[in-house]
C-alpha positions, 0 to 999 in steps of 0.5 A, a space after each residue: 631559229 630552232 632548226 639548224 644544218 648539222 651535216 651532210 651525210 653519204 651512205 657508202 661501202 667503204 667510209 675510210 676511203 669516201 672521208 679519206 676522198 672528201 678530205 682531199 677534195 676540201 684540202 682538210 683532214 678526217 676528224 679525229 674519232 672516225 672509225 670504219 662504220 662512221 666518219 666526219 670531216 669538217 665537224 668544227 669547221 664554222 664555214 659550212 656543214 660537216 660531212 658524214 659517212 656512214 657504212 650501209 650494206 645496200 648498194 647504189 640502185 644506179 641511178 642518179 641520185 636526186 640531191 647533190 653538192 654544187 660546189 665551187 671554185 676560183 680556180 676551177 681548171 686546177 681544182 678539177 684536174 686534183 679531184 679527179 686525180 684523187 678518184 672523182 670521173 669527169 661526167 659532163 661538162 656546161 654552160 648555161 644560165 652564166 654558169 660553167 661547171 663540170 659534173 663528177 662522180 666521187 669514187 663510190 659513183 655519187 654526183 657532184 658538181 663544181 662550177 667557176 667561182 666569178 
C-alpha cells in the first residue's frame, strides 16, 4: 500500500495546552521537539496514528465539526470522570446500535466520543 495514515492533525489557538490535554487523555507525554506552533503526541507510537497540533489564527465557526475521534474504553466510567477532569465538557450521552458512549469536547471546544470498550 502506498498511502499510509500519518497522523491526526487539529488546528487550535493554544497547541501546548491541546498536546498537553491530549497527552493525559492517551496517558502519554508530548513528544520531544514540539514548540508553541507544532506539536506531536504519539509520533513512535506503533498502535495507532500520532496526533498534530497545529497553531491557526482562525477561530472555530461554532459549529460541530464534521469529522471526529471515537475512542474507546474498557473502563469507561473512570475514563470519562479523568478526561473531563483534565478539561473535556460532558455533551451527551447514548445508547443505540449496542453501543454506549458519551460525547465530549476537548478544552478548544472540539468533538469527541468515547464509548464502552466490551
Amino acid at each position: 500500500m502506498s498511502v499510509t495514515f500519518a497522523q491526526i492533525a487539529v488546528d487550535c489557538a493554544d497547541v501546548q495546552s491541546q498536546a498537553a490535554f491530549w497527552a493525559e487523555v492517551f496517558q502519554t507525554e508530548v513528544d520531544a521537539g514540539s514548540n508553541q506552533f507544532m506539536a506531536t503526541v504519539n509520533r513512535a507510537a506503533t498502535g495507532g496514528p500520532a496526533m498534530m497540533f497545529l497553531q491557526v489564527p482562525e477561530k472555530p465557526a461554532g459549529v460541530k465539526n464534521r469529522l471526529h475521534l471515537d475512542l474507546g474504553s474498557s473502563d469507561w466510567a473512570a475514563d470519562v470522570d479523568r478526561i473531563v477532569a483534565l478539561g473535556a465538557k460532558r455533551e451527551v450521552e447514548f445508547t443505540e446500535y449496542g453501543t454506549h458512549w458519551i460525547t465530549l469536547t476537548d478544552p478548544e471546544g472540539n468533538v469527541f466520543d468515547l464509548a464502552e470498550a466490551h
